[in-house]
PyMOL Python script that loads the backbone (N, CA, C, O; Angstrom):
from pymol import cmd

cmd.read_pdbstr("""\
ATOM      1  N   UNK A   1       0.828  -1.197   0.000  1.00  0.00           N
ATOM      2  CA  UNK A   1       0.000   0.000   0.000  1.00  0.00           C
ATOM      3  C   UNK A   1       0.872   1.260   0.000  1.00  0.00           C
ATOM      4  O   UNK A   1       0.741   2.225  -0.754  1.00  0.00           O
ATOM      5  N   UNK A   2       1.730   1.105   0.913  1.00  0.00           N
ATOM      6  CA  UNK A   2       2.675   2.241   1.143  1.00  0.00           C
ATOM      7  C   UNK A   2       3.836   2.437  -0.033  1.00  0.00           C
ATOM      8  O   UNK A   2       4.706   3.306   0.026  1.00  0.00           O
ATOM      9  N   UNK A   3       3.685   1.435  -1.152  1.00  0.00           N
ATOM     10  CA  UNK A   3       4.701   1.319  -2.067  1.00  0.00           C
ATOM     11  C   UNK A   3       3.577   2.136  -3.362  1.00  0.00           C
ATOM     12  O   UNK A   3       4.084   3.036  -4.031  1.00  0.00           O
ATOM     13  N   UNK A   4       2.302   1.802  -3.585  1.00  0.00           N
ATOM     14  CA  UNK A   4       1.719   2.298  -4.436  1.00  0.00           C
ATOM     15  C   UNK A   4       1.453   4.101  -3.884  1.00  0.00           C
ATOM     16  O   UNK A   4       1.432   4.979  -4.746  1.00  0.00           O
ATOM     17  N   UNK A   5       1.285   4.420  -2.512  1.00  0.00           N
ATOM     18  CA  UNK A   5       1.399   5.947  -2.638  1.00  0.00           C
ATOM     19  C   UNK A   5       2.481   6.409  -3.163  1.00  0.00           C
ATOM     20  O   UNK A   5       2.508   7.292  -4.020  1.00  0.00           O
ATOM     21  N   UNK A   6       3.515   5.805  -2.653  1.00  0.00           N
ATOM     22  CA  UNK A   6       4.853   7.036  -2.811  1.00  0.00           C
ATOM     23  C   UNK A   6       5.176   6.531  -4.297  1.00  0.00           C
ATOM     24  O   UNK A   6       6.147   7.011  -4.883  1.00  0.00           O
ATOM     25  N   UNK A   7       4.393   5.596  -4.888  1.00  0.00           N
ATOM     26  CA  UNK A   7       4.732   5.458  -6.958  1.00  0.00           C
ATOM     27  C   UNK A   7       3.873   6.203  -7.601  1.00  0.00           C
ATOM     28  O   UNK A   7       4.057   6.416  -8.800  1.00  0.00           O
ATOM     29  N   UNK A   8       2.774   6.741  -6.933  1.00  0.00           N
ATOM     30  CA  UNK A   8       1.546   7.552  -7.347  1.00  0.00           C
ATOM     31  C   UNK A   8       2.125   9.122  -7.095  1.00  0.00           C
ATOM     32  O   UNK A   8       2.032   9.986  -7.967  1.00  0.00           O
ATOM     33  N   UNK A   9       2.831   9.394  -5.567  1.00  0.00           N
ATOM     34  CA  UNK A   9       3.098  10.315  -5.794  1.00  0.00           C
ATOM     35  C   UNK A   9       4.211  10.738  -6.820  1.00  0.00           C
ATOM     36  O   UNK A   9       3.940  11.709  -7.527  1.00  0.00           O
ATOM     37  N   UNK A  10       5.313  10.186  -6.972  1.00  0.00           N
ATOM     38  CA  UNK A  10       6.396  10.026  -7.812  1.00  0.00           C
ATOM     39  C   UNK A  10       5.975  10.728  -9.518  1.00  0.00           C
ATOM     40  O   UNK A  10       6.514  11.616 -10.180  1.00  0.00           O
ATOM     41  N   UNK A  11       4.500   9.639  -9.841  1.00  0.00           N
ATOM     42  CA  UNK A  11       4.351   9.861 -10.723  1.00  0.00           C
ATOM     43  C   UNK A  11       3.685  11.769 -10.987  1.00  0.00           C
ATOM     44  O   UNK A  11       3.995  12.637 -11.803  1.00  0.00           O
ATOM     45  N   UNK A  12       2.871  11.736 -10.043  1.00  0.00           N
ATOM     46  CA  UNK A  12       2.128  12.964 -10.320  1.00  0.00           C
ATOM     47  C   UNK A  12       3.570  14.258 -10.170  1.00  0.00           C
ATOM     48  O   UNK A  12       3.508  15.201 -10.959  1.00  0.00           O
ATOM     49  N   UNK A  13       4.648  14.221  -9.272  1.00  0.00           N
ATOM     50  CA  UNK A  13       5.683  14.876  -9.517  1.00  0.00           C
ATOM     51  C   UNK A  13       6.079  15.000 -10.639  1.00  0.00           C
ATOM     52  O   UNK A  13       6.171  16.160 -11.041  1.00  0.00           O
ATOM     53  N   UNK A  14       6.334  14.263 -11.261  1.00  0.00           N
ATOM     54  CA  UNK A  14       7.151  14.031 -12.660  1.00  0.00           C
ATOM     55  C   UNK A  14       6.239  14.428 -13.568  1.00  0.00           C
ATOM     56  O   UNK A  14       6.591  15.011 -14.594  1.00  0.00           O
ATOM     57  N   UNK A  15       4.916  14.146 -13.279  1.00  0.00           N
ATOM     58  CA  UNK A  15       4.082  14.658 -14.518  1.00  0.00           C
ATOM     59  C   UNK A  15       3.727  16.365 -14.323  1.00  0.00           C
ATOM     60  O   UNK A  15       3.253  16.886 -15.333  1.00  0.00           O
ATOM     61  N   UNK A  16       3.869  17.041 -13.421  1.00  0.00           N
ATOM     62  CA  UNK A  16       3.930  18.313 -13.161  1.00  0.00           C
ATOM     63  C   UNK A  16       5.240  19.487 -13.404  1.00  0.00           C
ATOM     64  O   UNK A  16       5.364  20.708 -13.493  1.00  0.00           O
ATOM     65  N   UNK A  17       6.105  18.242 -13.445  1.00  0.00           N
ATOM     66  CA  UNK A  17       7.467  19.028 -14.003  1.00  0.00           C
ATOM     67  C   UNK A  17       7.507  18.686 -15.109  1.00  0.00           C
ATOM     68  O   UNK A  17       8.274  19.490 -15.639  1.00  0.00           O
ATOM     69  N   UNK A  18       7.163  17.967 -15.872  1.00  0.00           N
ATOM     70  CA  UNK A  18       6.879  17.652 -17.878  1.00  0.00           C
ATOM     71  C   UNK A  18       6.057  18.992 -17.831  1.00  0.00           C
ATOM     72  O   UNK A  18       6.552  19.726 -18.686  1.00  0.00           O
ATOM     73  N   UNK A  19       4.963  19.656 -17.170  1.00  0.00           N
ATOM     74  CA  UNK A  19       3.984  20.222 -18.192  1.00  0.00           C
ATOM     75  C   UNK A  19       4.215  21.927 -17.465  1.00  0.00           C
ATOM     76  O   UNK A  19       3.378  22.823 -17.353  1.00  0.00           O
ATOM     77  N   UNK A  20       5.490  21.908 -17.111  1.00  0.00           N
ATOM     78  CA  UNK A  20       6.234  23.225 -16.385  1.00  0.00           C
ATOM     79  C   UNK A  20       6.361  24.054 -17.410  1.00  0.00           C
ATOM     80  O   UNK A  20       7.063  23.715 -18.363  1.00  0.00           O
ATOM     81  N   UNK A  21       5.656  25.377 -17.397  1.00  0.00           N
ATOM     82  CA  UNK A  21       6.082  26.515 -18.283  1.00  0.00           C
ATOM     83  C   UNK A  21       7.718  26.964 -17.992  1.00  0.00           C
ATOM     84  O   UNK A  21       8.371  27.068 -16.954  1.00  0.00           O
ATOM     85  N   UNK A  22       7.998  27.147 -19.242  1.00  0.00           N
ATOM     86  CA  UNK A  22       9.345  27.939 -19.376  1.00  0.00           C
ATOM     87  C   UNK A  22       8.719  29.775 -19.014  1.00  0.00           C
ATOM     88  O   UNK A  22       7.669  30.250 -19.446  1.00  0.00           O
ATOM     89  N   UNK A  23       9.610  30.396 -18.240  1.00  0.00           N
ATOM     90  CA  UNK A  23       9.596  32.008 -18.514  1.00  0.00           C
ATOM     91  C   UNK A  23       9.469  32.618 -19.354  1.00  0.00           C
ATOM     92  O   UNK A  23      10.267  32.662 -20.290  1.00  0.00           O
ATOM     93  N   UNK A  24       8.243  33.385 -19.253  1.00  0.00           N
ATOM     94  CA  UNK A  24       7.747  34.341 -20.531  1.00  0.00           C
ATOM     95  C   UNK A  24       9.180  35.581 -20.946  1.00  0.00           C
ATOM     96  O   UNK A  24       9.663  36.230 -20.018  1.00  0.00           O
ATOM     97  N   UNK A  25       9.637  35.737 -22.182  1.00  0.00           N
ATOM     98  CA  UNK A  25      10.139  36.416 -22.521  1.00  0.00           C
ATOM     99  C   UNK A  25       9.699  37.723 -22.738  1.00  0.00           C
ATOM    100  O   UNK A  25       8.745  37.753 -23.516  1.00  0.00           O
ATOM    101  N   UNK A  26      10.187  39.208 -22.176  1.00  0.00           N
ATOM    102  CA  UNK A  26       9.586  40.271 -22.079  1.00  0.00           C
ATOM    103  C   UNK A  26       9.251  40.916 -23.432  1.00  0.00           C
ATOM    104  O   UNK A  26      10.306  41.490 -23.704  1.00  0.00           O
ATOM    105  N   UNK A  27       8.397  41.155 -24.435  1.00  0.00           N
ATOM    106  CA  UNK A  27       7.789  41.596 -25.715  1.00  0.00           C
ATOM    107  C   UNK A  27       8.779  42.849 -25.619  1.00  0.00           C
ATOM    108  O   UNK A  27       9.093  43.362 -24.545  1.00  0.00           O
ATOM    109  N   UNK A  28       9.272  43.317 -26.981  1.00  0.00           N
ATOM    110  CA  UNK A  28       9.905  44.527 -27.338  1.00  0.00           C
ATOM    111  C   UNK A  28       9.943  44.704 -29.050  1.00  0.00           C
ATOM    112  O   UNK A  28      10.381  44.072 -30.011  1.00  0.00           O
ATOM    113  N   UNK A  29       8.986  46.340 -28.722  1.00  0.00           N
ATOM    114  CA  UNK A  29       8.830  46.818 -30.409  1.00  0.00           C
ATOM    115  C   UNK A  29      10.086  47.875 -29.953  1.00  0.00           C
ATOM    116  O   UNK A  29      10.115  48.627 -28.980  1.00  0.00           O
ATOM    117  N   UNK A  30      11.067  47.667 -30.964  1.00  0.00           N
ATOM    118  CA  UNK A  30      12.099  48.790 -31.386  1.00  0.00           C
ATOM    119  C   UNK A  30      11.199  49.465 -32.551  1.00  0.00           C
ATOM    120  O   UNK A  30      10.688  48.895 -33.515  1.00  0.00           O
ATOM    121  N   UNK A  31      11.127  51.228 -32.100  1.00  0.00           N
ATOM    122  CA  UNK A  31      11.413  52.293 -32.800  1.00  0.00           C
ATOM    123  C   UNK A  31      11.940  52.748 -33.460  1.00  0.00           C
ATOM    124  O   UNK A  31      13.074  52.704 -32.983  1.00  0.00           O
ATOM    125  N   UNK A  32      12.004  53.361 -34.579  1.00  0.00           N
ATOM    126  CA  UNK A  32      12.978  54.356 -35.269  1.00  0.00           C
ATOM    127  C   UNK A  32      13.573  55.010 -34.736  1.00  0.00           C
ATOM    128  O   UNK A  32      12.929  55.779 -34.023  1.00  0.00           O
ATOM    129  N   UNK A  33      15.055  55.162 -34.701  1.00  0.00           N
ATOM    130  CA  UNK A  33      15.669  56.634 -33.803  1.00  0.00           C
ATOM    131  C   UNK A  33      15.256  57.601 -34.490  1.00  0.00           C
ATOM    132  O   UNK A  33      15.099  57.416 -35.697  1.00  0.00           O
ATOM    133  N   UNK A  34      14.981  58.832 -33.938  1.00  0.00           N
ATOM    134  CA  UNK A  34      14.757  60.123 -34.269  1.00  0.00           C
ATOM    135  C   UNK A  34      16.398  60.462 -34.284  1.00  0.00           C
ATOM    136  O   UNK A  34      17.227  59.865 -33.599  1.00  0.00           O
ATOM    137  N   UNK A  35      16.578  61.159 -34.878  1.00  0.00           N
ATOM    138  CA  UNK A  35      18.310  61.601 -35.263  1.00  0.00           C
ATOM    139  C   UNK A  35      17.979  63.005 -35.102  1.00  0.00           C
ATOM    140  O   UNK A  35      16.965  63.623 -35.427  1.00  0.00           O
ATOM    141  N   UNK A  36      19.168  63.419 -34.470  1.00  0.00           N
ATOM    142  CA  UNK A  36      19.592  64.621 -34.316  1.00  0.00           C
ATOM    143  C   UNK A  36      21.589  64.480 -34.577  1.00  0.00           C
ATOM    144  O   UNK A  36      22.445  63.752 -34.074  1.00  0.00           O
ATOM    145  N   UNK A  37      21.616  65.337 -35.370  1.00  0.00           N
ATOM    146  CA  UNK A  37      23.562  65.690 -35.823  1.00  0.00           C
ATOM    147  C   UNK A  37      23.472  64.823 -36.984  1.00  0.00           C
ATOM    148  O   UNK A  37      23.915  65.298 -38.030  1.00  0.00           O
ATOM    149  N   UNK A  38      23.030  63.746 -37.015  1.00  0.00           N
ATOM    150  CA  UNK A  38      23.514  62.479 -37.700  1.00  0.00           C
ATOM    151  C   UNK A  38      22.274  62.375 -38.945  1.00  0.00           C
ATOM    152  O   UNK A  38      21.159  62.894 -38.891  1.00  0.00           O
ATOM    153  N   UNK A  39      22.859  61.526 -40.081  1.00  0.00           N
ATOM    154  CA  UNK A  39      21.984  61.943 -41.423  1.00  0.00           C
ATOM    155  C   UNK A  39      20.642  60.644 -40.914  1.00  0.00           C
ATOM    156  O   UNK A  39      20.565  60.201 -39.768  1.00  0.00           O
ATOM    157  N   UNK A  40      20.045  60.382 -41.647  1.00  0.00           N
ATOM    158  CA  UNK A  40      18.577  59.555 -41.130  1.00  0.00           C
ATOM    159  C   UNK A  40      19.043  57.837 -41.430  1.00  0.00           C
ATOM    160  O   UNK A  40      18.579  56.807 -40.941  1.00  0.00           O
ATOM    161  N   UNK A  41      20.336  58.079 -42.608  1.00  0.00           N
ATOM    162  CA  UNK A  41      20.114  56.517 -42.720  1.00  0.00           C
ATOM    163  C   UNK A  41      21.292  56.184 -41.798  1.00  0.00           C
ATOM    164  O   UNK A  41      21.345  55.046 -41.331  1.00  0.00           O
ATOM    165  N   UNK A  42      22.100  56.947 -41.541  1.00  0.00           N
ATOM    166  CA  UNK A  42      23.025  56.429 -39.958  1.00  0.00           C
ATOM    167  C   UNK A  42      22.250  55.695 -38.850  1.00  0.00           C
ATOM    168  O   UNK A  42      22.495  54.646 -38.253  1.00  0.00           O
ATOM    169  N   UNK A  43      21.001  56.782 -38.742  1.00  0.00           N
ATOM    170  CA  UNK A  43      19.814  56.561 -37.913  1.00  0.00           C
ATOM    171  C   UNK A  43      19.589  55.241 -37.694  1.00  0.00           C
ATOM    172  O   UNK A  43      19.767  54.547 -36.693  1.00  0.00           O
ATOM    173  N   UNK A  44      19.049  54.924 -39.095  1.00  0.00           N
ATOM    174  CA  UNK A  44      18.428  53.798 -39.384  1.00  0.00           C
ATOM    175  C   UNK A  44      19.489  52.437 -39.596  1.00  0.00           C
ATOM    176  O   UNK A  44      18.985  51.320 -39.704  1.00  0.00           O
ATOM    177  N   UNK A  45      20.672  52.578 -39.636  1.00  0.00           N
ATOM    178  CA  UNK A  45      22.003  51.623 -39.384  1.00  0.00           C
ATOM    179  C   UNK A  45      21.949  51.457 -37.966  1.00  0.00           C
ATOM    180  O   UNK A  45      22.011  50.302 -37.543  1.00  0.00           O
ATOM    181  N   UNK A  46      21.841  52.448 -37.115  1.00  0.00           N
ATOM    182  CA  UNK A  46      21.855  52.312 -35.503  1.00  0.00           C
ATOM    183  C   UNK A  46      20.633  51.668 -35.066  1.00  0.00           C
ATOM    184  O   UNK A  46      20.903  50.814 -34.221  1.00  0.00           O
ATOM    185  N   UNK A  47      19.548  51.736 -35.282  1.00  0.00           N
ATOM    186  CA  UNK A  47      18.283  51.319 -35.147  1.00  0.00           C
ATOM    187  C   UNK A  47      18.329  49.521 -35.994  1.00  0.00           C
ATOM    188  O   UNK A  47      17.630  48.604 -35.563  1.00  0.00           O
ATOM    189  N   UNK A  48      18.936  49.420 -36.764  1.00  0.00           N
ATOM    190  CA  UNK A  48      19.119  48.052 -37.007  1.00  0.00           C
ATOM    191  C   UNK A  48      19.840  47.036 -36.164  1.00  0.00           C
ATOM    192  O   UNK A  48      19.537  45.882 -35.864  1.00  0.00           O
ATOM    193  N   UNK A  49      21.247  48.050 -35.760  1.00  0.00           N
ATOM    194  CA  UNK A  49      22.003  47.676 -35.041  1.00  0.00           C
ATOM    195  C   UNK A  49      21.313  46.911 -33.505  1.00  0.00           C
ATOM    196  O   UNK A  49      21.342  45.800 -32.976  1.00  0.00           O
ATOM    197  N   UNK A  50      20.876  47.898 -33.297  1.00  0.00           N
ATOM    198  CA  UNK A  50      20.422  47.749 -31.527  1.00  0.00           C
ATOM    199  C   UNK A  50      19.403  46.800 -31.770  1.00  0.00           C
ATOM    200  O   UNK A  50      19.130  46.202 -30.729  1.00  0.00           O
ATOM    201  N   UNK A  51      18.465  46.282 -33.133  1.00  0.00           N
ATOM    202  CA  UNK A  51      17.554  45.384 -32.928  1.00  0.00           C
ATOM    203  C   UNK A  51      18.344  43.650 -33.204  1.00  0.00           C
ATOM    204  O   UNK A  51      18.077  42.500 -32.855  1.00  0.00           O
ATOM    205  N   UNK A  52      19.196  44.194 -33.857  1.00  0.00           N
ATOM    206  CA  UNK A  52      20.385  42.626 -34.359  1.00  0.00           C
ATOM    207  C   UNK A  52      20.839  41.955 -32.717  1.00  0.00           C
ATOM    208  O   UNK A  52      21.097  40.802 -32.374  1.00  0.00           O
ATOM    209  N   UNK A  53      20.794  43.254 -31.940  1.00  0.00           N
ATOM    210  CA  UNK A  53      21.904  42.980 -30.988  1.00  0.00           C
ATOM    211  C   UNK A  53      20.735  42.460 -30.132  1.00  0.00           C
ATOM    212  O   UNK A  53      20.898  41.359 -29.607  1.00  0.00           O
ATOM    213  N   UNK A  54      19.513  43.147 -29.915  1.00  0.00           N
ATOM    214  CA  UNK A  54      18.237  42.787 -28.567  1.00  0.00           C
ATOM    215  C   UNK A  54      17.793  41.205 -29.396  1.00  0.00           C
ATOM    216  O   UNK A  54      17.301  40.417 -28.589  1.00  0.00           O
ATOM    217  N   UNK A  55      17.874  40.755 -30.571  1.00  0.00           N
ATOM    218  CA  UNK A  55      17.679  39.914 -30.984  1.00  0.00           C
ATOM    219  C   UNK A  55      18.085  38.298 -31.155  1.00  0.00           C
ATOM    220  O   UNK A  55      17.550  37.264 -31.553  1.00  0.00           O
ATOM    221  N   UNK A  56      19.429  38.754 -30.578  1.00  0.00           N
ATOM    222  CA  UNK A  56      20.646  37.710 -30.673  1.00  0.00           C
ATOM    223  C   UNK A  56      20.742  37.495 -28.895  1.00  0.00           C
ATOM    224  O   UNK A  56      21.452  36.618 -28.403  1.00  0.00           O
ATOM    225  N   UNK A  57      19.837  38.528 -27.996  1.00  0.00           N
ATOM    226  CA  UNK A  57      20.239  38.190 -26.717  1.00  0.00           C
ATOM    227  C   UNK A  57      19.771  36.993 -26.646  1.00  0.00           C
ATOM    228  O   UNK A  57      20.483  36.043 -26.321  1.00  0.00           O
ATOM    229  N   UNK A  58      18.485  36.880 -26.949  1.00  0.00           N
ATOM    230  CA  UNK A  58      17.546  35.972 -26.645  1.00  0.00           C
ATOM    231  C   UNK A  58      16.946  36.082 -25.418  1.00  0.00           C
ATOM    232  O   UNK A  58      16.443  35.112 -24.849  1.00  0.00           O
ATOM    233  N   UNK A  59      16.961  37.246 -24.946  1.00  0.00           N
ATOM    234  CA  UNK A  59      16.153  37.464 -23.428  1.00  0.00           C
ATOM    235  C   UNK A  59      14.731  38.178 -24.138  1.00  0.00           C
ATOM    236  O   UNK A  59      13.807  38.123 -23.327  1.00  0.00           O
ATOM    237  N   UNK A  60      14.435  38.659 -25.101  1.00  0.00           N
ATOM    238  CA  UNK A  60      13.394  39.575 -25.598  1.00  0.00           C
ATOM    239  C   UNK A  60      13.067  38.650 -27.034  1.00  0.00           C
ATOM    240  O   UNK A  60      13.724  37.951 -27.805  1.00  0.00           O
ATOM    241  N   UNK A  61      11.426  39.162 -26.870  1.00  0.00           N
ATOM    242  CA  UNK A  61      10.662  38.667 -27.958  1.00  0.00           C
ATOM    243  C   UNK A  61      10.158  40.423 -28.762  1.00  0.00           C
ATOM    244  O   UNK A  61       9.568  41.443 -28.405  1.00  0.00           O
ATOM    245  N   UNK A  62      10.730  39.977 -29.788  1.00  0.00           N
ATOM    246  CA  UNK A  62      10.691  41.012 -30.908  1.00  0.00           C
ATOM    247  C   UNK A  62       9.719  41.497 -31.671  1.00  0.00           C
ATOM    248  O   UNK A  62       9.438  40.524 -32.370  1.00  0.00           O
ATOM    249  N   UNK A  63       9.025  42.364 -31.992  1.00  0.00           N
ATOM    250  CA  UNK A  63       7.969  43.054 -32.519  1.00  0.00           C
ATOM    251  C   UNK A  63       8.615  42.791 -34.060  1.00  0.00           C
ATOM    252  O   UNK A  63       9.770  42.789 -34.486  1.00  0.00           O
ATOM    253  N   UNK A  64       7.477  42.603 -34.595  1.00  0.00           N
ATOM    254  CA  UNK A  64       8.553  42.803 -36.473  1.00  0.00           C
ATOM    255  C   UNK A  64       7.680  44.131 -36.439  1.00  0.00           C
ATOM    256  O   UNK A  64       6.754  44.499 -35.717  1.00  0.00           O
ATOM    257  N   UNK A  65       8.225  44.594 -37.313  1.00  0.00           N
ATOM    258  CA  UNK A  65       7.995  46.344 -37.922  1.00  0.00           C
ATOM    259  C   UNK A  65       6.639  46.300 -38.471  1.00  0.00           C
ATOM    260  O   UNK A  65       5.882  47.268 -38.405  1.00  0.00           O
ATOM    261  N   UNK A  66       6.284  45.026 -39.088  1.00  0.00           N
ATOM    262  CA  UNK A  66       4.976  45.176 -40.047  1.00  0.00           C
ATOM    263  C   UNK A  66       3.940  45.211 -38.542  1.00  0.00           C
ATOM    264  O   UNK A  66       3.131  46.127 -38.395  1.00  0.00           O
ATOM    265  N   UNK A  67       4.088  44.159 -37.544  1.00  0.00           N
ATOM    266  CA  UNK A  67       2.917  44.167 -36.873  1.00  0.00           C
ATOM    267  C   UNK A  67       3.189  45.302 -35.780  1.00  0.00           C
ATOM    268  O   UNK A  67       2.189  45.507 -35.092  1.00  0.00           O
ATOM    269  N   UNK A  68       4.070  45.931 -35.517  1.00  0.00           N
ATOM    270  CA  UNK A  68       4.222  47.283 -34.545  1.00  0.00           C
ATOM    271  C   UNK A  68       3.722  48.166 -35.036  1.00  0.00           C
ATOM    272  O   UNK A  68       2.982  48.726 -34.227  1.00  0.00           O
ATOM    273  N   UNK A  69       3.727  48.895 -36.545  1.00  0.00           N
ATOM    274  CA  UNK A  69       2.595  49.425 -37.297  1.00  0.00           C
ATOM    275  C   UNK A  69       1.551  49.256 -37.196  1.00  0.00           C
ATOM    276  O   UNK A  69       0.776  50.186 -36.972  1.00  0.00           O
ATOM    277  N   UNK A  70       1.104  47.824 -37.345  1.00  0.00           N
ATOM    278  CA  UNK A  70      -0.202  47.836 -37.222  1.00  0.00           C
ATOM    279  C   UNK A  70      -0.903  48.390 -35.940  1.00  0.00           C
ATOM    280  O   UNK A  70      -1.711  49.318 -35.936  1.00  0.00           O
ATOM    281  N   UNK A  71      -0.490  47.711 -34.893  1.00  0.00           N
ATOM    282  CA  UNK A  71      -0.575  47.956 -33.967  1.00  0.00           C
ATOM    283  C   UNK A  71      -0.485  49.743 -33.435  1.00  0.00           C
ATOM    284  O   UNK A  71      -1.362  50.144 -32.669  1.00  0.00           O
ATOM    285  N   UNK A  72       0.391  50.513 -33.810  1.00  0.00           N
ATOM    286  CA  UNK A  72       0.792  51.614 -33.592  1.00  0.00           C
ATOM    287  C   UNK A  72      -0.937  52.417 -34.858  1.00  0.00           C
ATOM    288  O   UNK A  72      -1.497  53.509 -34.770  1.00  0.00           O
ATOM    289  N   UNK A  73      -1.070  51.828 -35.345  1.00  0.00           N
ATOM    290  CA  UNK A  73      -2.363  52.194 -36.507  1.00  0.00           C
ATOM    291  C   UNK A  73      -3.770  51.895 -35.277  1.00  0.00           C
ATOM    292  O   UNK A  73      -4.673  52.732 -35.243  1.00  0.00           O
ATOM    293  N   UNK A  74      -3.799  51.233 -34.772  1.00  0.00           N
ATOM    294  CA  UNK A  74      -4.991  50.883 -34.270  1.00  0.00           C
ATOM    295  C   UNK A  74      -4.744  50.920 -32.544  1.00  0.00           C
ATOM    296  O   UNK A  74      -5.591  50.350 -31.856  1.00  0.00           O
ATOM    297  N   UNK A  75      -3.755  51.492 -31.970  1.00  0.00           N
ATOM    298  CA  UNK A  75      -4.024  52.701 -31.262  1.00  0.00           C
ATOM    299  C   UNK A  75      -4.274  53.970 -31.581  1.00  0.00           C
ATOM    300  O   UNK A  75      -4.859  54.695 -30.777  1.00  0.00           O
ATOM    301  N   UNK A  76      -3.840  54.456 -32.889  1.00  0.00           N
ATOM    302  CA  UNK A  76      -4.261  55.598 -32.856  1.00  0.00           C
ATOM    303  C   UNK A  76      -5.729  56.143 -33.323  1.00  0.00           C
ATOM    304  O   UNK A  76      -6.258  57.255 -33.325  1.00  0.00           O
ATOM    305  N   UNK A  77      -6.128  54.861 -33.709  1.00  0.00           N
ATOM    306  CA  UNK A  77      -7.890  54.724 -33.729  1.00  0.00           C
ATOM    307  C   UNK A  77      -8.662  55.107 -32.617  1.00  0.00           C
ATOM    308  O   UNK A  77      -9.480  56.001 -32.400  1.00  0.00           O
ATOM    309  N   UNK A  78      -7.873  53.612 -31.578  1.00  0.00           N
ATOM    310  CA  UNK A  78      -8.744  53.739 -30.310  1.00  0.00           C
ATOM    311  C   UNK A  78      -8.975  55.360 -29.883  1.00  0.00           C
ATOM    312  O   UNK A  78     -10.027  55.993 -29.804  1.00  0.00           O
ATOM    313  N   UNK A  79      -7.600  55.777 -29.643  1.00  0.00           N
ATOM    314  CA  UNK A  79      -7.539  57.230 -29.062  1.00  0.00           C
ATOM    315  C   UNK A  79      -8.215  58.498 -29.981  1.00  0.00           C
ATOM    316  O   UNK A  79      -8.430  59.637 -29.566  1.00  0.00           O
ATOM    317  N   UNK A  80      -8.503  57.946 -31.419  1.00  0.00           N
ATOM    318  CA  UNK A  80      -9.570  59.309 -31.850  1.00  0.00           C
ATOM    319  C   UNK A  80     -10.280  59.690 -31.547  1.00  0.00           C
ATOM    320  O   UNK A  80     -10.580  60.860 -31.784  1.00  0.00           O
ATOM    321  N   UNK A  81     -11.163  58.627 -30.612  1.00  0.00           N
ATOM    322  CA  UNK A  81     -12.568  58.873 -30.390  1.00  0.00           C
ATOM    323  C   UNK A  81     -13.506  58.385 -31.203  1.00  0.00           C
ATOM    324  O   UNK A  81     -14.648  58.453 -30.750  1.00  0.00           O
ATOM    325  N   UNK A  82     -13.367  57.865 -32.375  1.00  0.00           N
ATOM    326  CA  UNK A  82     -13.935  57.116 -33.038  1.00  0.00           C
ATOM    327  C   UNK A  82     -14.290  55.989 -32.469  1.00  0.00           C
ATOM    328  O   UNK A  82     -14.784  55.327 -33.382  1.00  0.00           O
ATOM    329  N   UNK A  83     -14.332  55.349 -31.447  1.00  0.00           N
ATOM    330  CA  UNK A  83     -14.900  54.016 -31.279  1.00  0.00           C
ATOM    331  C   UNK A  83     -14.736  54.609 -29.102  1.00  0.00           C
ATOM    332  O   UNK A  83     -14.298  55.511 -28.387  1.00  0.00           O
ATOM    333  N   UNK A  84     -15.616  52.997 -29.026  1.00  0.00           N
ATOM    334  CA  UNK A  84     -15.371  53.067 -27.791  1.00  0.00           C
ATOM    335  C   UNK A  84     -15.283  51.791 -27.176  1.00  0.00           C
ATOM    336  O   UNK A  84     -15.047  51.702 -25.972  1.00  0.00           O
TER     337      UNK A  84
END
""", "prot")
cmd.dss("prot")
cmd.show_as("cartoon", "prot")
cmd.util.cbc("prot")
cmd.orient("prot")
């Protein structure tokens, strides 16, 4: 009896660490730099740069440009006042 609890518990351990979430990675939309001194496509070399580099950490989950637009499009809906 005492051999089938502690194989029952065993099991339900093991089956709770199989179905263990990994840590959510923190979401990040990179921006365009706004440039000041510097010409726009330097800008936009630096702004590549810093997303190659947040990309390769692997600590951050990356916005692609097409859906941060979108997104950046349909907040600025919400906030017209057009809807509620």
């Amino acid at each position: 009896m005492l051999r089938k609890v502690f194989l029952s518990a065993v099991c339900l351990l093991l089956a709770t660490a199989a179905f263990a979430q990994t840590p959510r990675k923190t979401t990040l939309a990179v921006m365009d730099l706004s440039t000041t001194g510097i010409s726009k496509s330097d800008g936009a070399i630096l702004t590549d740069a810093l997303l190659s580099y947040l990309v390769n950490t692997n600590y951050y989950e990356i916005v692609e440009r097409s859906k941060r637009d979108e997104i950046l499009k349909e907040q600025g809906f919400a906030q017209s006042g057009a809807c509620n």
